[in-house]
Backbone as a ProteinNet text record, in pm:
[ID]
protein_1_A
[PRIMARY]
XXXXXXXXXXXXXXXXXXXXXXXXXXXXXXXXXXXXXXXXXXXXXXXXXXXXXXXXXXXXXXXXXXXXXXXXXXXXXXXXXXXXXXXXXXXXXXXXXXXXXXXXXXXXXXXXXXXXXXXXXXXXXXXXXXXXXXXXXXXXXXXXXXXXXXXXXXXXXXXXXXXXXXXXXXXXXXXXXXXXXXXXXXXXXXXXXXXXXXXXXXXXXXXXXXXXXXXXXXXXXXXXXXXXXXXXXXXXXXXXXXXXXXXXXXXXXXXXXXXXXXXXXXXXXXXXXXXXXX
[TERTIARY]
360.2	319.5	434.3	468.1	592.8	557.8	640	645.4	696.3	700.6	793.4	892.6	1047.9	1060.6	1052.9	966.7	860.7	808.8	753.1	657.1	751.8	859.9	968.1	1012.7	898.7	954.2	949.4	1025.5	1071.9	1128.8	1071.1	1196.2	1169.8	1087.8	1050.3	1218.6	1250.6	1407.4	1478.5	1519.6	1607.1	1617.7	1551.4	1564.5	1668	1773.1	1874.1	1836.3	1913.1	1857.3	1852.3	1817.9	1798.5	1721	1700.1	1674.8	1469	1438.4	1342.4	1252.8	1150.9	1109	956	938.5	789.1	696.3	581.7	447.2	328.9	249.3	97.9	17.4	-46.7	-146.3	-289	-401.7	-492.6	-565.3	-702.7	-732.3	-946.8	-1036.7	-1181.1	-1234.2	-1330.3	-1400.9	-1333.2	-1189	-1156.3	-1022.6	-1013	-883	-796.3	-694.8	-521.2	-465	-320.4	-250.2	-88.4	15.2	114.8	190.8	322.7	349.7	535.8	573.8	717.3	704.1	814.9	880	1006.1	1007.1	1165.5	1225.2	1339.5	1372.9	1464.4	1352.4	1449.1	1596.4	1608.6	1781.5	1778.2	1723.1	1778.6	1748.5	1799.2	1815.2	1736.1	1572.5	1540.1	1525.4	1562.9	1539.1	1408.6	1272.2	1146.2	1201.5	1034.1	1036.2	879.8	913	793.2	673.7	611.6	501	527.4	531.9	563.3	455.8	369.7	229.4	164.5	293.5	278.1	195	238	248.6	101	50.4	-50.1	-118.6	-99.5	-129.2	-131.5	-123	-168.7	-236.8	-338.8	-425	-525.7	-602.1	-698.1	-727.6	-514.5	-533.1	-553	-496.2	-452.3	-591.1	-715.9	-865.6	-936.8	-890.9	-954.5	-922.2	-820.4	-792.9	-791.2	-811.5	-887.2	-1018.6	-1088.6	-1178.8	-1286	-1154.2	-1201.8	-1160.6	-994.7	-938	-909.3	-1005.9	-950.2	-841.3	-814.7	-645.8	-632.6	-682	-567.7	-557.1	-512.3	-506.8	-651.2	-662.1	-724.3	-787	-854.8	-815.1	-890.7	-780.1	-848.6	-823.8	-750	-748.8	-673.5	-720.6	-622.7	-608.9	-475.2	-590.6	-451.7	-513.6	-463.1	-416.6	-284.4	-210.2	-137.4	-185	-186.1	-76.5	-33	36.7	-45	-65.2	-172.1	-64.8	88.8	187.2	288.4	393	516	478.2	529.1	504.7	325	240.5	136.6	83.5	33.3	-36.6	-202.5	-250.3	-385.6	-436.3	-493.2	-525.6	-620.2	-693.4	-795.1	-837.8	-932.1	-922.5	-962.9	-948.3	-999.7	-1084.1	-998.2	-1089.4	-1039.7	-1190.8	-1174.4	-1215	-1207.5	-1299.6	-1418.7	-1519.5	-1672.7	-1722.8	-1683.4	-1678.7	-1695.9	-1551.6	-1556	-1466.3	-1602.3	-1561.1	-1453.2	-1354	-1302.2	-1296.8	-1270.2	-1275.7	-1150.5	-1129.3	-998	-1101.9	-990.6	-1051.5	-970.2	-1005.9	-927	-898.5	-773.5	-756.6	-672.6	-679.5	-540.2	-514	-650.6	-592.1	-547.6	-433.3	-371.9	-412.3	-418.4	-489.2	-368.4	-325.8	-198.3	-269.1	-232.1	-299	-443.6	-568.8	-693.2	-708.9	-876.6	-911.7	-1005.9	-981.6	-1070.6	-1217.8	-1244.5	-1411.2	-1436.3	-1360.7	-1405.8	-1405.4	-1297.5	-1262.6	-1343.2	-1340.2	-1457.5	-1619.8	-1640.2	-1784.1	-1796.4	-1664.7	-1701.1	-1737.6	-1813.6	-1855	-1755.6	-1648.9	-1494.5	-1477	-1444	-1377.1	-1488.2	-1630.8	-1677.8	-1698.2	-1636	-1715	-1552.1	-1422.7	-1330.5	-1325.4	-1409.7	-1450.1	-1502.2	-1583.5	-1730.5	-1656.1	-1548.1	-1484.3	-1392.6	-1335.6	-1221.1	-1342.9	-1437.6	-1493.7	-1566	-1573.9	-1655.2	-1566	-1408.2	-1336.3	-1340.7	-1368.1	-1312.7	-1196.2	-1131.6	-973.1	-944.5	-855	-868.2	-696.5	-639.9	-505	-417.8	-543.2	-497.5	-434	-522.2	-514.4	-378.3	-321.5	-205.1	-240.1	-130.2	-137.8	-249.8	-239	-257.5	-391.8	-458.1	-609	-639.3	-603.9	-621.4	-683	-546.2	-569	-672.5	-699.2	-848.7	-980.7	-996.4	-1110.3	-1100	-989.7	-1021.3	-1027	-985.9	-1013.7	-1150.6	-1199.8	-1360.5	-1421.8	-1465.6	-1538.9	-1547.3	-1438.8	-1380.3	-1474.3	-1429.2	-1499.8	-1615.1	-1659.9	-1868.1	-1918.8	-1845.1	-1878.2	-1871.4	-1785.2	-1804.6	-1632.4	-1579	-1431.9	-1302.5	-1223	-1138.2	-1018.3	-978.8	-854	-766.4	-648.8	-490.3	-500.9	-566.3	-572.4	-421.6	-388.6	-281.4	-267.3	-164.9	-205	-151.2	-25.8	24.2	39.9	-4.7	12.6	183.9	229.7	356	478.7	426.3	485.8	380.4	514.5	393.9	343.9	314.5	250.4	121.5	86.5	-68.4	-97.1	-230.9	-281.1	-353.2	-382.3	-437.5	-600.7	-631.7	-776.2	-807.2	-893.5	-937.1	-1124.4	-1151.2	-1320.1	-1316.9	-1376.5	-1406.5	-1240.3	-1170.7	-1052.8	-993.4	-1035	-983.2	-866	-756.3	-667	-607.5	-662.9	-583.7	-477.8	-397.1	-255.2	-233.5	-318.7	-311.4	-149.5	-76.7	69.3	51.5	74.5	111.8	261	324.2	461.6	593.6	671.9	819.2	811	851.9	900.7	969.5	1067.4	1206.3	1118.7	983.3	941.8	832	767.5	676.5	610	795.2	780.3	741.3	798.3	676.1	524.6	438.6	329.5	277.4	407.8	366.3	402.3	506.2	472.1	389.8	318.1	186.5	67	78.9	7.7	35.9	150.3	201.5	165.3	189.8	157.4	-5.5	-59.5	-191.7	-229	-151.7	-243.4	-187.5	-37.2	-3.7	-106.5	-94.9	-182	-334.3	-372.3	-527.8	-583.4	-554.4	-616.4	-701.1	-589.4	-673.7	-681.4	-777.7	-833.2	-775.3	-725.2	-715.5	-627.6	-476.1	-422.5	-463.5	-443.6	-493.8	-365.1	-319.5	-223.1	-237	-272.5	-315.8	-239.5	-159.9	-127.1	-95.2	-49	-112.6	-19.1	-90.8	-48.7	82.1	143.9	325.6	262.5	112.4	60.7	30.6	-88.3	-105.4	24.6	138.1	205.1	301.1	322.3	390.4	291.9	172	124.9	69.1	133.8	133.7	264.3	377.9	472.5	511.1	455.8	472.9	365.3	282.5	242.7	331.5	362.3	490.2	585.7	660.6	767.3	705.8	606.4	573.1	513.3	441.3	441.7	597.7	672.2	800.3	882.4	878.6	967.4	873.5	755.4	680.2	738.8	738.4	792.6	961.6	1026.8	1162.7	1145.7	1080	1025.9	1038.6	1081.2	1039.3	1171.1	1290.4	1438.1	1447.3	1454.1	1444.7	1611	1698.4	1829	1801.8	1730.2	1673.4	1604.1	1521.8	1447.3	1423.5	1353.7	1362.2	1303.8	1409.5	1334.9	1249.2	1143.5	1045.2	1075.3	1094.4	1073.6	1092.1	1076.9	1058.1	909	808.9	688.1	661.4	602.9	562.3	445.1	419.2	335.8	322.1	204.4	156	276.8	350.9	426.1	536.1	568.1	697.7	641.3	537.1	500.2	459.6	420.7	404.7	486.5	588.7	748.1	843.9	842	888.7	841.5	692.7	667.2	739	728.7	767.1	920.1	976.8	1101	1051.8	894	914	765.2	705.8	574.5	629.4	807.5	783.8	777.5	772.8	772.8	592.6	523.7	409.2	309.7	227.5	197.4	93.3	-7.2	-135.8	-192.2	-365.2	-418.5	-392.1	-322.9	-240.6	-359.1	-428	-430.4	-373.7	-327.3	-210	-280.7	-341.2	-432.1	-385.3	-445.8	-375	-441.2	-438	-534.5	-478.7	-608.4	-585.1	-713.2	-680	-795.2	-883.8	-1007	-1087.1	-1233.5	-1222.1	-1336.1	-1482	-1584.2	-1699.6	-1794.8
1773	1842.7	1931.4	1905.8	1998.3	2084.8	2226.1	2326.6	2286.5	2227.7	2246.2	2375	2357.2	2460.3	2583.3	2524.1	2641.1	2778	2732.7	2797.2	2877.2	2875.4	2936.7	3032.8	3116.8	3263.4	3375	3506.8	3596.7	3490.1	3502.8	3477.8	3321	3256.9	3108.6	3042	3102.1	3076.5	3090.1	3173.6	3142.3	3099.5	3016.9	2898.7	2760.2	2760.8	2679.6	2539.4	2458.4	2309.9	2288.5	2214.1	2170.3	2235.6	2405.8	2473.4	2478.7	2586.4	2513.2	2697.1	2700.4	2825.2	2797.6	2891.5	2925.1	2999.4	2928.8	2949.7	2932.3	3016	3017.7	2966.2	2868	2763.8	2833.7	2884.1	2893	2809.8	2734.9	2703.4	2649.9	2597.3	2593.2	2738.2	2772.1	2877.5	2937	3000.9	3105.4	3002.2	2927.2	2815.2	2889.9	2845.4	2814.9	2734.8	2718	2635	2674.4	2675.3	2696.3	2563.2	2603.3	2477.7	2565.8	2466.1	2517.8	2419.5	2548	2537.1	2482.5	2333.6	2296.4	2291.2	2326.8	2270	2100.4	2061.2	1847.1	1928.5	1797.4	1816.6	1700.2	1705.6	1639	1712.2	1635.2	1683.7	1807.7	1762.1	1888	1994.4	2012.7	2103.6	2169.9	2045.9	2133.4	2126.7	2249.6	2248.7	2206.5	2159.3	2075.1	2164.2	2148.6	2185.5	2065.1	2119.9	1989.4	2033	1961.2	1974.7	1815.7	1727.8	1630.3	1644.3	1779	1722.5	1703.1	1704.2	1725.2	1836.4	1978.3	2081.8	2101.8	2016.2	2066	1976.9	1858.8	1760.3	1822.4	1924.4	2026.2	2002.6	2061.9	2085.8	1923.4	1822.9	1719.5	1653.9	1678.4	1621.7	1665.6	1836.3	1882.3	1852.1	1799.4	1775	1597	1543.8	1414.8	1407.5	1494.9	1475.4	1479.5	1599.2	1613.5	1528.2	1507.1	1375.2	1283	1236.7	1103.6	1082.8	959.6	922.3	853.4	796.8	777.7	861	798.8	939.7	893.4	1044.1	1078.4	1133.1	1040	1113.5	1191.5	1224.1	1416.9	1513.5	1462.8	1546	1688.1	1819.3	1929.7	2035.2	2065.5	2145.2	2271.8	2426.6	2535.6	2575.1	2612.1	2688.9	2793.6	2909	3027.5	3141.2	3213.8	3258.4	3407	3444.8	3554.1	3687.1	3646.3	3762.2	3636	3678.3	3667.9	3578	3451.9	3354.1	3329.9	3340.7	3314.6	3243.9	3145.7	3038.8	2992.6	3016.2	2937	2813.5	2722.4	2597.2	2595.8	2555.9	2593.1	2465.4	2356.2	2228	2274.2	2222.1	2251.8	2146.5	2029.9	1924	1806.2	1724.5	1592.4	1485.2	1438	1349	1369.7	1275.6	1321.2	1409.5	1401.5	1513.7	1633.4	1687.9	1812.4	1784.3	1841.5	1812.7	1950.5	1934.3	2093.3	2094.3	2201.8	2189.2	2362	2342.6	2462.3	2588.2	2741.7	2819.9	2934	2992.5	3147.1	3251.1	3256.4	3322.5	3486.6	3574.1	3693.2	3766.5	3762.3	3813.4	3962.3	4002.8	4140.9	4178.3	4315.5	4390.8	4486.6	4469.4	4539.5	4601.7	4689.1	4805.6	4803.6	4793.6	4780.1	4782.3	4802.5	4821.5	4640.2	4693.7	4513.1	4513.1	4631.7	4636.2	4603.9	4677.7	4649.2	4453.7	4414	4287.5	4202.7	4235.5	4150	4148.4	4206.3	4227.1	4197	4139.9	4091.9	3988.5	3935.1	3783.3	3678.3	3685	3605.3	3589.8	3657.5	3651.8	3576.6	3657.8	3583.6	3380	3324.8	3212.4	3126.2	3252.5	3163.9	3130.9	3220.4	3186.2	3052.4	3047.1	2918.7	2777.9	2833.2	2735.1	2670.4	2725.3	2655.3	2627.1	2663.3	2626	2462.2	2458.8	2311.8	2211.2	2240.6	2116	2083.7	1950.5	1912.1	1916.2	1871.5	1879.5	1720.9	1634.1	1499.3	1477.3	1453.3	1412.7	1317.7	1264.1	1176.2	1222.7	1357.4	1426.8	1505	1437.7	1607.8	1687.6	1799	1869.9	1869.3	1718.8	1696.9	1716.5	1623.1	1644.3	1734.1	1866	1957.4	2022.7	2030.8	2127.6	2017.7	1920.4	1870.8	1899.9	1909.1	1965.1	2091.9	2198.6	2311.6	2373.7	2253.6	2323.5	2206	2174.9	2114.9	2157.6	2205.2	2304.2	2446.8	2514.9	2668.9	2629.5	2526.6	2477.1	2470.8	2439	2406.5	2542.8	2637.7	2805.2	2836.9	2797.1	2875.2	2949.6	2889.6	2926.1	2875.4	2938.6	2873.7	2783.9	2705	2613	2613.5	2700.5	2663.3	2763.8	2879.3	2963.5	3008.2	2973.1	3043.3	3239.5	3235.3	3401.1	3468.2	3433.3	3445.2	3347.3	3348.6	3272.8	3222.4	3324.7	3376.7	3247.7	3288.9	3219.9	3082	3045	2918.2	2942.9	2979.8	3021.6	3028.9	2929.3	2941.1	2988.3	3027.3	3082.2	2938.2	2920.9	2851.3	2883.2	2998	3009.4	3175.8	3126.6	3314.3	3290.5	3424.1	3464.2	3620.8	3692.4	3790.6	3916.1	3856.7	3919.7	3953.2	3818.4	3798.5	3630.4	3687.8	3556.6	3502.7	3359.9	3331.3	3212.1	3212.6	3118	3050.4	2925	2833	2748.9	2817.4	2819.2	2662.3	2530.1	2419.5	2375.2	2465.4	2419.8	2453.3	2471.5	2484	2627.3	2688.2	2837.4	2881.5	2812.8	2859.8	2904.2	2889.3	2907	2976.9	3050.3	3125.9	3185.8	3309.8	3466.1	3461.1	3329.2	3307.8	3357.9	3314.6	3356.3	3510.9	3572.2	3733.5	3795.6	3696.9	3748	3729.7	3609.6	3592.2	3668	3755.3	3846.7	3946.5	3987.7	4115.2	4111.3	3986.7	3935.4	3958	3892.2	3897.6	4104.1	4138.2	4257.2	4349.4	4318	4405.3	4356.3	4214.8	4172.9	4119.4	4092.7	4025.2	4143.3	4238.1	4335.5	4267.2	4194.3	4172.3	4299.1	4262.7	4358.5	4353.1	4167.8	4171	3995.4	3963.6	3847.2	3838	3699.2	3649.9	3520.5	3549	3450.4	3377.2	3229.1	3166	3091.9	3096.1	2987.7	2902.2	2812.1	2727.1	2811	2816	2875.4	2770.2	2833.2	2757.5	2616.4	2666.1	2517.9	2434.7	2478.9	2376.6	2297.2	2393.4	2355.9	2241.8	2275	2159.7	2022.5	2013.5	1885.8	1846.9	1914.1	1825.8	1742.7	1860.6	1817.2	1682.4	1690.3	1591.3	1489.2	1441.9	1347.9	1273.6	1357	1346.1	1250.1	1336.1	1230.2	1086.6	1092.4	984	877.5	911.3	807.9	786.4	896.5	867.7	741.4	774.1	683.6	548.8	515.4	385.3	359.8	430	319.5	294.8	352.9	324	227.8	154	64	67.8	201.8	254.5	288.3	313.3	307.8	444.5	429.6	620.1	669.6	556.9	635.9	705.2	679.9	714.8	801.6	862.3	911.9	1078.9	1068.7	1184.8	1294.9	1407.8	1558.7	1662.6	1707.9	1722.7	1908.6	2024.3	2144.7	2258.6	2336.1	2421.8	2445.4	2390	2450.2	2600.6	2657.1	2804.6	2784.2	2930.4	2953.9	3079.3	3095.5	3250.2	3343.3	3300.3	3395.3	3441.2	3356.4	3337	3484.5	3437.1	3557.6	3706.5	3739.7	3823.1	3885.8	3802	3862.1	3905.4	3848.9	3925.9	3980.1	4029.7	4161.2	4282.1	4305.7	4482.7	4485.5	4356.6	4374	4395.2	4366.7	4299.8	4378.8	4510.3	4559.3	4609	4700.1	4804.5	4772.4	4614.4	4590.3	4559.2	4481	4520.6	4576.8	4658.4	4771.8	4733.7	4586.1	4576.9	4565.8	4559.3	4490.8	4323	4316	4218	4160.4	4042.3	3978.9	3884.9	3840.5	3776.5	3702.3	3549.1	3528.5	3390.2	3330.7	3200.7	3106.2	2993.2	2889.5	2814.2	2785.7	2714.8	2618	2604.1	2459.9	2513.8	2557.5	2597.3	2492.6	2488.1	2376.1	2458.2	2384.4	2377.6	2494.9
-1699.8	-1820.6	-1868.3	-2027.2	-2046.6	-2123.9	-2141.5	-2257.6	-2332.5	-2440	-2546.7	-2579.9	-2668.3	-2664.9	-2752.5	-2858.2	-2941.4	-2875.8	-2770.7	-2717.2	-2570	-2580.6	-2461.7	-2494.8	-2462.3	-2524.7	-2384.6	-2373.9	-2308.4	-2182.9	-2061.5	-1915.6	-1922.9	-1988	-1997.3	-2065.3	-2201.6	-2256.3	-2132.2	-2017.9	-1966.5	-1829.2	-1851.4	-1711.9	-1783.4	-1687.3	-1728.7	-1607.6	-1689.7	-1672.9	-1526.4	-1464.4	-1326.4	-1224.9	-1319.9	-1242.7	-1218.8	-1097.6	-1042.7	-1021.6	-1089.6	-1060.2	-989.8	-893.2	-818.7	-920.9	-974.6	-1059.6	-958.7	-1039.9	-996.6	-1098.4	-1067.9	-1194.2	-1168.9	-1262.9	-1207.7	-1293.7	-1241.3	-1334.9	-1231.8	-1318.9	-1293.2	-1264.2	-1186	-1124.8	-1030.9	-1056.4	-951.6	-853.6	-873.6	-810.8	-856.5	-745.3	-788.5	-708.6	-745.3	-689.6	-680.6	-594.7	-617.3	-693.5	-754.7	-839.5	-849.4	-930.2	-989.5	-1149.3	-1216.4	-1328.8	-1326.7	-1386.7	-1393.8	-1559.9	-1551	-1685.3	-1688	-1789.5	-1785.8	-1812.5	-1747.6	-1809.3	-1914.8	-2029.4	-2118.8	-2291	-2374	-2512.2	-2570.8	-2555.8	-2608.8	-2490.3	-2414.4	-2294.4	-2294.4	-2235.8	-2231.9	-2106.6	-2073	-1927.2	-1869.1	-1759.7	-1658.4	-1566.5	-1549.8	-1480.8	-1346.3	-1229.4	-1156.7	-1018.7	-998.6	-894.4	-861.5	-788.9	-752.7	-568.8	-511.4	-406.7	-316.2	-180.1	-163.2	-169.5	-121.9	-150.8	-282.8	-426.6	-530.7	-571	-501.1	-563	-629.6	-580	-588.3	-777.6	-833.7	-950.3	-1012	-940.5	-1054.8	-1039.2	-922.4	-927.6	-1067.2	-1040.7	-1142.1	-1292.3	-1338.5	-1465.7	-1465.4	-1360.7	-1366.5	-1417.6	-1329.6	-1416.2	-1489.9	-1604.1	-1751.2	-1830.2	-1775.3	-1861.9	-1859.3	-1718.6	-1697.4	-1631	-1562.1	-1535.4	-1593.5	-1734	-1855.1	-1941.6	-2088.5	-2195.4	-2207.2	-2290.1	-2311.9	-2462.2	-2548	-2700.2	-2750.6	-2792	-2875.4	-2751.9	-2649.5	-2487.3	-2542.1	-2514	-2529.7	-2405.9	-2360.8	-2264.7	-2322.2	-2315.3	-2293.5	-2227.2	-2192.4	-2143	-2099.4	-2037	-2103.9	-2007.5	-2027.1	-1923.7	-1905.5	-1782.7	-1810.6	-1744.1	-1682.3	-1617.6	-1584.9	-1617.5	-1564.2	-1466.5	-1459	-1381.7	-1275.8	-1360.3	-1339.8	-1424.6	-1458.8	-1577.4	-1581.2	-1689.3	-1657.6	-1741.7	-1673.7	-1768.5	-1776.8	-1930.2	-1973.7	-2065.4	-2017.3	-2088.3	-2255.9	-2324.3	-2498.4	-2547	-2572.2	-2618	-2498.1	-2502.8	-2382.5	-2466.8	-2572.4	-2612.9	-2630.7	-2651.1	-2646.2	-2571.9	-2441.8	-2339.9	-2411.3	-2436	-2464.5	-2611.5	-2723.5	-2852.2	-2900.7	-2982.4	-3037.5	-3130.2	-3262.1	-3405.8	-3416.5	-3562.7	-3603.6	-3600.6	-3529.2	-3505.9	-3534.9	-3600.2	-3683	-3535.4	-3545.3	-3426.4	-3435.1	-3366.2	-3322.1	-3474	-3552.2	-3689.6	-3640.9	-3756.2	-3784.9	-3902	-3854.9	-4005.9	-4082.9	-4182.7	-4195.7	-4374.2	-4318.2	-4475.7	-4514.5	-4366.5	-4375.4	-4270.7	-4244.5	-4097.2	-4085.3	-3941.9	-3894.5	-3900.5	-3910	-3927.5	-4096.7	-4149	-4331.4	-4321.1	-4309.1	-4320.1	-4229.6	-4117.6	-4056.4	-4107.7	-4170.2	-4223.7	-4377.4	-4338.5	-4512.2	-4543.8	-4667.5	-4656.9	-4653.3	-4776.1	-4730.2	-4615.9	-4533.4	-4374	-4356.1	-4275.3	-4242	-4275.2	-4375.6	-4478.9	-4440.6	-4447.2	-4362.9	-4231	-4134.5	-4033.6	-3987.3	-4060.5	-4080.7	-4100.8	-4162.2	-4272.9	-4134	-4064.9	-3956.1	-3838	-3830.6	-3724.4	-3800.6	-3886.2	-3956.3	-3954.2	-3890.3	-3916.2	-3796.4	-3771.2	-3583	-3583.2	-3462	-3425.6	-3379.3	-3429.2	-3418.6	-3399.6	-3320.3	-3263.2	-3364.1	-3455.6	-3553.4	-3714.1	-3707	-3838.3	-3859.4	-3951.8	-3972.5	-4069	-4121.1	-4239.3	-4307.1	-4363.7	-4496.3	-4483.5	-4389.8	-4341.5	-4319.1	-4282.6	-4238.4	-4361.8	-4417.5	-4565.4	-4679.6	-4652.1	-4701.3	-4667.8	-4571.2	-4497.7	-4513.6	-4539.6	-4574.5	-4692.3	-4781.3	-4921.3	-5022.8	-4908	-4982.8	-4885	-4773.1	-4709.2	-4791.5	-4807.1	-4911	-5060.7	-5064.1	-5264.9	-5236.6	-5138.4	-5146.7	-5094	-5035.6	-5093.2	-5153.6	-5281.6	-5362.3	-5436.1	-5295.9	-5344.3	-5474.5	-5544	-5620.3	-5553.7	-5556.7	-5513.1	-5616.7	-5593.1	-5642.9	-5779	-5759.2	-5852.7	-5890.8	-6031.4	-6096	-6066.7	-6066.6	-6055.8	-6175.5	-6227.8	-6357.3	-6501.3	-6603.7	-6693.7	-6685	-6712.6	-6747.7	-6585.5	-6517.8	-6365.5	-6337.5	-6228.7	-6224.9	-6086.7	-5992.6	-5890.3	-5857.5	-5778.4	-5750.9	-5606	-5618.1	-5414.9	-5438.9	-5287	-5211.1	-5286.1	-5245.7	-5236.7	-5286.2	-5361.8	-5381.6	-5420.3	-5375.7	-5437.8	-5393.5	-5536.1	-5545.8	-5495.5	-5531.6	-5537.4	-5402.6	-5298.6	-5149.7	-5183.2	-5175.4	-5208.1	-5072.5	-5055.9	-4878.3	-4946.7	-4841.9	-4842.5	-4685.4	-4664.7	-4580.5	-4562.8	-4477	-4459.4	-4338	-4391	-4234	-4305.7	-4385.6	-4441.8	-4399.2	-4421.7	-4350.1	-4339.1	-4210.8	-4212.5	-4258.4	-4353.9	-4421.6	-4586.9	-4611.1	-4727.7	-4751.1	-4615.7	-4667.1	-4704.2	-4675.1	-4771	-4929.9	-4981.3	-5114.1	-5102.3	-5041.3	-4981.8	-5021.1	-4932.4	-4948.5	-5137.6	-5177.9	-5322.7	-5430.2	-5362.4	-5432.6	-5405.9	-5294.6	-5265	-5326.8	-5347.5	-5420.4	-5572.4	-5625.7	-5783.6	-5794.9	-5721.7	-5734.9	-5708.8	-5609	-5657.4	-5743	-5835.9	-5937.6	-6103.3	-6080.9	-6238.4	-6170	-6102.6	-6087.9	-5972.5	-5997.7	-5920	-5733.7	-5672.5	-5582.7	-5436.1	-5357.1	-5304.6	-5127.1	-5117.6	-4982.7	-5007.8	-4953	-4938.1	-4772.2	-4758.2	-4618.4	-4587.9	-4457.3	-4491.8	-4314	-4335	-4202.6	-4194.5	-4064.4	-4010.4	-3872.6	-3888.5	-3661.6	-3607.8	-3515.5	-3328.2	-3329.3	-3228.2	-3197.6	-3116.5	-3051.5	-2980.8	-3088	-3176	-3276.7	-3371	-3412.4	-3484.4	-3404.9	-3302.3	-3183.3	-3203.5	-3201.6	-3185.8	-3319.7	-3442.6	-3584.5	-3615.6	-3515	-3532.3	-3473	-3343.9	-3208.7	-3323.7	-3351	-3436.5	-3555	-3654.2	-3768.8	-3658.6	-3562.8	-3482.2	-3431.4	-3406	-3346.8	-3486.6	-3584.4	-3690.3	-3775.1	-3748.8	-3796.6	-3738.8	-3560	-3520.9	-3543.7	-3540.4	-3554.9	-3672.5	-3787.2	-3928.8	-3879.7	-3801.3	-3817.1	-3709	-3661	-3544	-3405.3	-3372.4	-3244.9	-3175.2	-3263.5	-3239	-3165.8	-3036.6	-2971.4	-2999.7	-3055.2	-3083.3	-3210.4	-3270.8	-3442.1	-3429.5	-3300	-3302.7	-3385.2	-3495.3	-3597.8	-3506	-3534.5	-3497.9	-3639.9	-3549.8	-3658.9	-3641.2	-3676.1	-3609.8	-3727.8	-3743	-3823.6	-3911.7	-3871.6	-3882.5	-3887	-3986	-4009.2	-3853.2	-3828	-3711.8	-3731.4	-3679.4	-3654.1	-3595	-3510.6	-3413.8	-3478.9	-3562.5	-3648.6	-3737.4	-3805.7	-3895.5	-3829.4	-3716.5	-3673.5	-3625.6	-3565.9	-3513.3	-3640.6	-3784.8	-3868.1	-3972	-3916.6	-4025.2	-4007.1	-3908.1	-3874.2	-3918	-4033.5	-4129.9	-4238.5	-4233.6	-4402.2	-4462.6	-4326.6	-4391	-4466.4	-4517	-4596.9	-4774.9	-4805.8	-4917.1	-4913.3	-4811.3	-4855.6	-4848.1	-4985.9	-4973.9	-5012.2	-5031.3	-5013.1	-4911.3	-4913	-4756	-4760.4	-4625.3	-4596.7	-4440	-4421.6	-4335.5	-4281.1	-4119.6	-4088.6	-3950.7	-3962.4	-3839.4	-3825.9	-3722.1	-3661.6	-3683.5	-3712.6	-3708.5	-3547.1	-3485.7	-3267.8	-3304.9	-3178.2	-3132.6	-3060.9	-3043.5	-2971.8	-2955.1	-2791.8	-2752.6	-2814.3	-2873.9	-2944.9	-2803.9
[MASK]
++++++++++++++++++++++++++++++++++++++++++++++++++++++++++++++++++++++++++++++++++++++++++++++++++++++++++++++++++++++++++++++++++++++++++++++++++++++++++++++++++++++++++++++++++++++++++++++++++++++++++++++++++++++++++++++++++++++++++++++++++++++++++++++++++++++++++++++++++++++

């Protein structure tokens, strides 16, 4: 099982190739297992989860079987690090087994409190709204942001509201002067976002921008999809093989506000869209 290297953040970045670190896996009702961290030695430098031996069957019974010893579709399982080389696995979706659907996650409240906003009908209705989509290994983006903007419309919500005559700029979604911006687009583009928040609350008096987007896990396995229907049309050429990376993510946005709160000066929400088992 590998990390990608999205998700290689603080002492995880610096494990250099070959090298071999002592982890603690925990994972069912109170288990663990000892294990090590390697990093591949090859191109993209993930790193391995490696618990072949006998003293760790314990773990590989237990994720037999939820997922089978084949694949497994729609299989997700969580990964979580709970301290400095300690990890826990946490299955998500198994197939019929264990069904999962999109789940609003780790929101930040920036120029508002979490109680006003959580009790509001919006929040709540975007809530509703990511829990009504399943999670399907097959779906990218595009599906994504279909299911979330005809779920949003049969509340009641606007889709692709202009905000200025004058500009051409639209939000994603607005009702009752709550404007959200469903971000699965390039990270190099989606401080746009925050000025449509700013626009909207200098001329359309809005009250609250909302700006969602996937976990570094989710965004890894839209991406890891894209590569894999990519290399199928180029007919499976692994010298061709296209790199997919720069996906916006929650972490991305949360790691550079504290540059960018002092320009904004509305209520600003900042939450994750994950996979969470049903």
């Amino acid at each position: 099982m590998a990390i990608p290297v999205i998700a290689q953040i603080a002492w995880l970045g610096d494990i250099q190739k070959g090298q071999a670190i002592p982890v603690t896996i925990k994972f069912g009702a109170g288990h663990f297992v000892s294990a090590t961290l390697r990093r591949i030695n090859n191109a993209r430098g993930h790193l391995q989860f490696r618990y072949e031996s006998k003293k760790q069957a314990a773990l590989r019974d237990y994720l037999a079987g939820i997922f089978g010893s084949g694949e497994r579709v729609n299989g997700v399982l969580r990964v979580s690090e709970l301290e400095p080389h300690v990890f826990v696995f946490e299955p998500v979706a198994a197939g019929r087994q264990l069904i999962a659907a999109l789940s609003l996650c780790n929101a930040h409240f920036h120029n508002c409190t979490h109680v006003d906003v959580r009790n509001s009908l919006e929040f709540m209705e975007l809530e509703r709204c990511l829990m009504a989509i399943p999670y399907n290994e097959e779906f990218n983006q595009s599906h994504y942001n279909k299911g979330i903007a005809s779920t949003l419309s049969g509340m009641g919500w606007k889709c692709e509201t202009r905000i200025l005559s004058e500009i051409g700029l639209r939000c994603d979604f607005e009702k009752n002067g709550v404007w959200v911006e469903v971000e699965f687009g390039n990270a190099r583009v989606y401080y746009q976002n925050y000025i449509k928040f700013l626009l909207a609350l200098r001329y359309r008096t809005a009250k609250l921008g909302i700006l969602l987007c996937p976990t570094n896990a989710f965004a890894q396995l839209l991406c890891d999809l894209g590569q894999r229907r990519a290399s199928i049309r180029r007919g499976g050429d692994i010298k061709r093989r296209p790199s997919y990376s720069g996906m916006m993510s929650y972490e991305k946005a949360m790691r550079e506000l504290p540059f960018l709160d002092f320009m904004l000066t509305g209520s600003i929400v900042i939450a994750g869209i994950e996979i969470q088992g049903a």
